[in-house]
C-alpha positions in Angstrom: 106.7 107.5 104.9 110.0 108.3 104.6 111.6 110.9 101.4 113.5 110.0 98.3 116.3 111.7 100.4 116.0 109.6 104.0 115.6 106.6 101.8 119.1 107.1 100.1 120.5 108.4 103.6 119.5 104.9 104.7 119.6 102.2 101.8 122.2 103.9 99.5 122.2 105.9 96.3 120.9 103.4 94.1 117.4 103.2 96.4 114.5 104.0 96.5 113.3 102.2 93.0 110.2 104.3 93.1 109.6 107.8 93.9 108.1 109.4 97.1 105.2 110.5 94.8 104.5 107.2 93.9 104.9 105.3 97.0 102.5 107.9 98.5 99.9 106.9 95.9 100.1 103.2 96.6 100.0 103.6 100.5 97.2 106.0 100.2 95.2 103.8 97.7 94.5 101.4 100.5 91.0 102.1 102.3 92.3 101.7 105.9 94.5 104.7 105.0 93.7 108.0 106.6 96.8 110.1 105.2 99.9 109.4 104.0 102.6 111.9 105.6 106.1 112.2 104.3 109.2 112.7 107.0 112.9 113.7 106.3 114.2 112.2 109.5 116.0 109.3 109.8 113.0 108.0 111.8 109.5 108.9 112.0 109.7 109.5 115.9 109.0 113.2 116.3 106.4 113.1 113.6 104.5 109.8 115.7 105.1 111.9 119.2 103.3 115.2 116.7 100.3 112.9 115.2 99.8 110.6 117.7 98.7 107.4 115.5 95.9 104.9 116.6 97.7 102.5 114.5 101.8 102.2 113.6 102.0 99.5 111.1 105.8 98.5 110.7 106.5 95.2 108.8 106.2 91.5 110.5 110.6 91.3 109.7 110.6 94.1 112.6 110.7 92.9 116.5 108.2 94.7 118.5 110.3 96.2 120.9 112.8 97.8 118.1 110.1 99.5 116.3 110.9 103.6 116.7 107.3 104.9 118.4 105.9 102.0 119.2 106.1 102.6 122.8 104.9 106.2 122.4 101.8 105.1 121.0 101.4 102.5 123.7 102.0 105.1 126.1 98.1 106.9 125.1 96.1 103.4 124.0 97.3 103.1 120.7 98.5 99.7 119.0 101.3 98.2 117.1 100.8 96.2 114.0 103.8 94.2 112.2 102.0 93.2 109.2 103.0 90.1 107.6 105.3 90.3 104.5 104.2 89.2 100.7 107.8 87.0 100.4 109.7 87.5 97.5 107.9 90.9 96.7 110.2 93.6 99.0 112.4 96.0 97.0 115.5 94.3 98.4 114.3 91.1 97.1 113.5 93.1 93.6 116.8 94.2 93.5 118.8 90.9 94.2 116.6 89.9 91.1 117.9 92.6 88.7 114.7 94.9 88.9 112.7 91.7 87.4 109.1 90.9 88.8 108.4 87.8 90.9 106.5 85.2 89.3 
């Protein structure tokens, strides 16, 4: 997962809305999750190529072939999964809201 400090290097000052801390917490609240490992890098390439994932989960508003490591963990039988998105409920849609919860 990428730092508070990538995030901004990426997105902008005002982002991210939560913490690395607490991003962490969610991510690693879900069963299927083994460990929850932050990166500084612009992309989480040379951490995937370190690791070597069975799974790289990048978000269904991703194109396979554009998703950084993806053909690395090919490459030794892993898999790709874009996981479908909850619409309404990503943190750019939050912020075009004003910080105000879907309903």
């Amino acid at each position: 997962m990428n730092t508070d400090a990538s995030v901004r290097r990426l997105k902008g000052e005002e982002r991210p809305l939560q913490a690395q801390a607490a991003r962490a917490a969610i991510i690693g609240a879900l069963r299927c999750v083994d460990l929850v490992v932050l990166f500084e890098e612009d992309t989480p390439l040379a951490l995937i190529e370190l690791i070597r994932p069975d799974v790289l989960i990048k978000g269904a508003d991703h194109a396979a072939e554009t998703v950084v490591g993806a053909e690395v963990v090919a490459s030794y039988g892993g898999r790709l999964v874009l996981s479908p998105l909850a619409l309404g409920h990503s943190t750019t849609d939050l912020v075009r809201r004003g910080g105000r919860p879907s309903r």
